[in-house]
C-alpha positions in Angstrom: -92.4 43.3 -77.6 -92.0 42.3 -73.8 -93.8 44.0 -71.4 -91.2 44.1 -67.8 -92.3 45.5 -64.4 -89.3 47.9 -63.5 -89.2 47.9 -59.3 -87.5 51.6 -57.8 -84.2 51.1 -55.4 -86.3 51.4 -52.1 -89.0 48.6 -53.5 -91.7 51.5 -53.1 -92.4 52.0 -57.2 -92.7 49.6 -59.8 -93.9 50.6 -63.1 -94.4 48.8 -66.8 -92.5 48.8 -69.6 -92.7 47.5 -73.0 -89.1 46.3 -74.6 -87.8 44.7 -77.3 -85.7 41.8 -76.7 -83.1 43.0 -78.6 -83.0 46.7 -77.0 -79.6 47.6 -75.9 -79.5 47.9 -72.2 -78.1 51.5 -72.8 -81.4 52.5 -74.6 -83.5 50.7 -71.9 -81.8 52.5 -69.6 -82.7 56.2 -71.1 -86.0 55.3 -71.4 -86.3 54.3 -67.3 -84.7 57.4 -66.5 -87.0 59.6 -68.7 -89.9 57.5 -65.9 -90.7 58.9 -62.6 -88.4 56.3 -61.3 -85.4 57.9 -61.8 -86.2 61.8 -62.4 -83.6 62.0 -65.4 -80.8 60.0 -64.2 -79.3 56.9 -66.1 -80.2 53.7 -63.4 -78.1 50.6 -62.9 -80.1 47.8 -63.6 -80.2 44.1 -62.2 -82.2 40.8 -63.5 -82.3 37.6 -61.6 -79.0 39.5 -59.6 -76.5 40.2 -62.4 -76.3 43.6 -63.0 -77.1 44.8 -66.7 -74.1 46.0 -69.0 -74.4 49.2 -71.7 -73.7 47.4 -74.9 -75.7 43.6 -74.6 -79.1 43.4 -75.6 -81.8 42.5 -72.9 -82.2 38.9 -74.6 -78.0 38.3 -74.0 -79.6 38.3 -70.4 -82.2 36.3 -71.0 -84.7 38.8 -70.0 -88.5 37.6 -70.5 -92.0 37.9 -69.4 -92.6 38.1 -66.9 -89.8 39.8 -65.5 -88.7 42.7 -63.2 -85.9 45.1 -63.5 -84.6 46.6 -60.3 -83.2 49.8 -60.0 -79.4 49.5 -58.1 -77.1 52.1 -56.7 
């Protein structure tokens, strides 16, 4: 498990999260949108500015600790 700091579209939240490296970005992406982050709606995600695709796993990405997931519109 990973824990990654997940930053709100405005910059004014950012919350923890514990992953799995191998979590699909689709399933990380359900669980931020059950957070108070996203009241219920599915996010786009970025790390290090490459936007996060349903259907790789967050280590395709590289994604480590510790990192930050930003919310995108």
């Amino acid at each position: 498990m990973i824990t990654l700091g997940v930053r709100s579209f405005t910059g004014s939240k950012f919350l923890p999260f514990e992953f799995d490296p191998d979590d699909n970005v689709s399933d990380v992406k359900e669980k931020i949108a059950k957070s108070p982050l996203c009241k219920g709606v599915k996010p786009m995600l970025e790390y290090n500015g490459l936007e996060l695709a349903d259907g790789r796993t967050l280590s395709y990405y590289g994604v480590k600790e510790p990192g930050v997931l930003h919310i995108c519109e």
